[in-house]
N, C-alpha and C positions, 0 to 999 in steps of 0.2 A: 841473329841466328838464321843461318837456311838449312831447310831440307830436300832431298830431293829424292823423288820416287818414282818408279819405273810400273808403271803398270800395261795393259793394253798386250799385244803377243810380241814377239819379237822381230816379227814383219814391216807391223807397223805401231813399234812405242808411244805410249804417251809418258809423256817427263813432267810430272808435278811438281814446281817447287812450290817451297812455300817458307814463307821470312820476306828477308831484307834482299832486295836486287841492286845492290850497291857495289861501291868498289869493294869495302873490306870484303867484297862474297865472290869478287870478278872471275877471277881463277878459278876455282871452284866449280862455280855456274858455266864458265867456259870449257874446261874441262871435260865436265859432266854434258854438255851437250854436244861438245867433240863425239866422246866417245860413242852417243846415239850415233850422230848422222854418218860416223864411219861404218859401221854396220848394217844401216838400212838408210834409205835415202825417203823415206815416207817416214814423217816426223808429227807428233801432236805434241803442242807447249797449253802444258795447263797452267795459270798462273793465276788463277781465282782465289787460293790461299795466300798471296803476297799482301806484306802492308805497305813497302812505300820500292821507290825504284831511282837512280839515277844515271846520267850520263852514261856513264862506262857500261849498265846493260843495253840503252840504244844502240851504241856502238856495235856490242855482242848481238842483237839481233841485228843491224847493214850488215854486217860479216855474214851470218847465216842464210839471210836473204839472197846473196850478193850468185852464189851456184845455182845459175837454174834449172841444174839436174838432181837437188835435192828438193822433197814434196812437204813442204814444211807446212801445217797449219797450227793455231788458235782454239782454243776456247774463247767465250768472253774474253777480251781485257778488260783488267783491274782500273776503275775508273785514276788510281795516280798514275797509272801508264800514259792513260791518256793526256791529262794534265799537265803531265813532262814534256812531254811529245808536242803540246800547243805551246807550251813557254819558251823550246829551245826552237820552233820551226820543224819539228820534224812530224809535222801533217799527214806529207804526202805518204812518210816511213807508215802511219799509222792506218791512213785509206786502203795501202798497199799489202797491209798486213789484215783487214778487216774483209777486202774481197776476197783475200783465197782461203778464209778464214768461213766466209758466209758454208750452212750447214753442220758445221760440226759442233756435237754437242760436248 
């Protein structure tokens, strides 16, 4: 199951999901953060309610990183993010997502 919720102003959203960051959710998850970053390009990803994550969200987050005229941060990540992230090599995705990440709560 995901959720996703909009909180924050509409300058600059924060997008909670929370569930599963898997493929059966890919669409969905991509979608739903399409339509944030088309409307405002300052982005907050909460994803402290998530229980597990695979491949096809890495991907979704290289895609999103990939504009660097969109302001994308973090909360915490969910320690299987990380997890993920060290088994497939995607470290550097995770360092990279952690520095522009430092301060936001």
């Amino acid at each position: 199951m995901l959720t996703c919720t909009t909180l924050g102003s509409p300058e600059r959203p924060i997008v909670k999901l929370q569930g599963s960051l898997t493929m059966e959710h890919a669409r969905e998850i991509h979608a739903a953060l399409l339509k944030h970053v088309h409307f405002s390009p300052h982005l907050v990803l909460d994803l402290g309610d998530t229980d597990k994550s695979d491949v096809s969200f890495v991907q979704i987050l290289v895609a999103l990183l990939k504009n660097p005229e969109r302001n994308i941060s973090f909360t915490p990540l969910p320690p299987h993010l990380l997890e993920l992230a060290a088994s497939i090599g995607a470290d550097s995705l995770i360092k990279n997502i952690i520095n522009i990440s430092e301060g936001v709560q």
